[in-house]
C-alpha positions as CSV (number, residue, x, y, z in Angstrom):
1,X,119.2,113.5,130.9
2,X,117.4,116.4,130.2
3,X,118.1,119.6,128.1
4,X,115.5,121.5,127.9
5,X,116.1,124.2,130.4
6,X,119.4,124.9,129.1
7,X,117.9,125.4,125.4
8,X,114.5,126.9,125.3
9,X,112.6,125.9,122.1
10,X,111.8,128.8,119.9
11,X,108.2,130.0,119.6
12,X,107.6,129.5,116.0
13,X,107.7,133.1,114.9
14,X,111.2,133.4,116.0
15,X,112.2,130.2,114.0
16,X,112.5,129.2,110.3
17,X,113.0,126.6,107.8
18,X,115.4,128.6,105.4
19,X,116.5,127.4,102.1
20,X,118.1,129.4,98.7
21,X,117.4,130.0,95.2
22,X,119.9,130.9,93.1
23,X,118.2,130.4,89.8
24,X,115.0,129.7,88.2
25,X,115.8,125.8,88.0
26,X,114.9,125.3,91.5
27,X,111.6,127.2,91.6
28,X,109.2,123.4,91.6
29,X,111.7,122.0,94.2
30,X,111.4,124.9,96.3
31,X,107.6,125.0,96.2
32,X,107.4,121.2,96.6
33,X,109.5,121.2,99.4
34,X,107.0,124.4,100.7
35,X,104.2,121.9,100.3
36,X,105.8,118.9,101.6
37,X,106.5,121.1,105.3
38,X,103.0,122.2,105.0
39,X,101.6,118.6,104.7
40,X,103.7,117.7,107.4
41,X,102.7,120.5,109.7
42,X,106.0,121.8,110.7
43,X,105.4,124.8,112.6
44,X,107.8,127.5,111.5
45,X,108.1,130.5,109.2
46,X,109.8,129.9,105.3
47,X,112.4,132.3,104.3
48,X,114.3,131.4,101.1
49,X,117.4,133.7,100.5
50,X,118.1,134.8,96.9
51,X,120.5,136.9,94.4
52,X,118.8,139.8,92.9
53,X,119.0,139.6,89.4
54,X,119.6,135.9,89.4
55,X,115.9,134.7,89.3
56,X,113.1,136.2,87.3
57,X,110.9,138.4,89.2
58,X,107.9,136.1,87.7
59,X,109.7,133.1,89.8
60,X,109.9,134.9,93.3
61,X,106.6,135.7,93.2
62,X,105.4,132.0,93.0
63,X,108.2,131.3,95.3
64,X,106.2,134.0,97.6
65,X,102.9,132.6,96.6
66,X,103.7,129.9,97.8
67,X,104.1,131.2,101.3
68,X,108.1,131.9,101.6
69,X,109.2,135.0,102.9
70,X,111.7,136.4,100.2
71,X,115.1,137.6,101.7
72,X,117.7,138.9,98.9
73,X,121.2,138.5,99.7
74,X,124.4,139.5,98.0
75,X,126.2,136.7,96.7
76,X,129.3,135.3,98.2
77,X,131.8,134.4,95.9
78,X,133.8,131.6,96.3
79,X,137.9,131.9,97.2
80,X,139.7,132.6,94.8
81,X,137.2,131.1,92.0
82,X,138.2,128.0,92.7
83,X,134.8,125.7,93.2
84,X,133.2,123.5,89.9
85,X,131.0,125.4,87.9
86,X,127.5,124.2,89.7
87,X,128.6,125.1,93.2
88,X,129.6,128.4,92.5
89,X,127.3,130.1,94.2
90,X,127.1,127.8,97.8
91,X,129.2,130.1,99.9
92,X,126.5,132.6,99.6
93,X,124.2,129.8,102.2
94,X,126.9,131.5,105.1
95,X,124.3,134.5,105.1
96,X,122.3,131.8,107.7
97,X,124.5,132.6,110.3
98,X,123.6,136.5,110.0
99,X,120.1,135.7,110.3
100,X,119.9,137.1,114.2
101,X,116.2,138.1,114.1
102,X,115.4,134.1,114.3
103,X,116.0,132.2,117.7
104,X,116.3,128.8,115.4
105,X,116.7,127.8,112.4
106,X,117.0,124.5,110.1
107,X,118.4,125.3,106.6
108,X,117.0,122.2,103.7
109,X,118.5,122.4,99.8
110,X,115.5,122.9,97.8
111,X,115.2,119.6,96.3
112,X,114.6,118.4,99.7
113,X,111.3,116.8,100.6
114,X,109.6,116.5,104.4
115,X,107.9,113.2,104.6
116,X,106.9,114.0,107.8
117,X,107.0,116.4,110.9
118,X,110.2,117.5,111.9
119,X,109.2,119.4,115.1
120,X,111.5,117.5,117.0
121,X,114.8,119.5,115.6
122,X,114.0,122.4,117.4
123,X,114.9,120.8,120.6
124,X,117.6,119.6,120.2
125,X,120.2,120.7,123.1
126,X,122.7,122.2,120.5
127,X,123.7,125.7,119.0
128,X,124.4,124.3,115.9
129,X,123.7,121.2,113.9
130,X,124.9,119.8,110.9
131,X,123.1,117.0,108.8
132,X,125.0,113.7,108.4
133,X,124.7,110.7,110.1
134,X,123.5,110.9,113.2
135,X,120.2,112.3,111.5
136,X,119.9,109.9,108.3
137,X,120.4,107.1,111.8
138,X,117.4,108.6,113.4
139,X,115.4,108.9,110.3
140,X,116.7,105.6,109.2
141,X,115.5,103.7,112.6
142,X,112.7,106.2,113.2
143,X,114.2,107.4,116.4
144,X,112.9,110.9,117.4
145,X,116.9,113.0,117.5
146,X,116.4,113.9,120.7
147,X,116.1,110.9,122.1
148,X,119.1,109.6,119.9
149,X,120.8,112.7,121.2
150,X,120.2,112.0,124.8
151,X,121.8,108.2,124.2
152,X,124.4,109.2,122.3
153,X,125.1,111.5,125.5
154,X,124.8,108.9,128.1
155,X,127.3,106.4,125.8
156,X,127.3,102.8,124.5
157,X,126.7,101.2,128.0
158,X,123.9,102.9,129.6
């Protein structure tokens, strides 16, 4: 079973790895997980999304120098104030979905690492995706996702 006419991959230009810094404390992670896609070759642009006025200007620049494109986004506070004191600025990730110049796009937390290519996301035959365990199954058994996703399609006895 095949999906690929039904969901055209993105040429790499229209697609992005997109992550957030909401403070100077996740300037390293951000540039090591910069490094870790670049080692791994994943072919798409950077784009980190950030609060102007929450990170030093000295930081985005090495964020930039470090080849991702800088997008600043107004922050989204949580309802009614109501989330613990280190998540209170998460809801402003929901910018992602207003992202309509990309075709694709994969969002990793800073302190995320690539330890290897991860190409393969890009086809899968979905709109959305959400990590969880269907990709910690393929990473964990080293089965590309969309050949999980095409057995997961065709059920348990096929």
């Amino acid at each position: 079973m095949s999906y690929a006419s039904d969901y055209p991959v993105a040429e790499p230009q229209r697609r992005a790895i997109v992550s957030t810094l909401y403070d100077d404390s996740y300037n390293l992670p951000l540039r090591v997980l910069g490094y870790s896609l670049d080692r791994a070759q994943v072919k798409a642009r950077r784009i980190v999304l950030y609060i102007p006025g929450y990170v030093l200007p000295r930081i985005l620049c090495e964020v930039e120098a470090a080849g991702w494109e800088l997008r600043a986004v107004d922050r989204i506070a949580p309802p009614k104030d109501g989330t613990a004191d280190q998540f209170r600025d998460q809801y402003t990730k929901l910018h992602i979905f207003n992202m309509t110049d990309l075709d694709a796009l994969i969002y990793l937390d800073a302190d995320t690492i690539a330890t290897r290519n991860i190409d393969e996301l890009w086809q899968l035959p979905t709109r959305f995706a959400a990590v969880g365990y269907f990709l910690l199954f393929c990473f964990l058994f080293d089965m590309p996702p969309i050949n999980a996703w095409e057995s997961a399609q065709r059920g348990p006895n096929h």
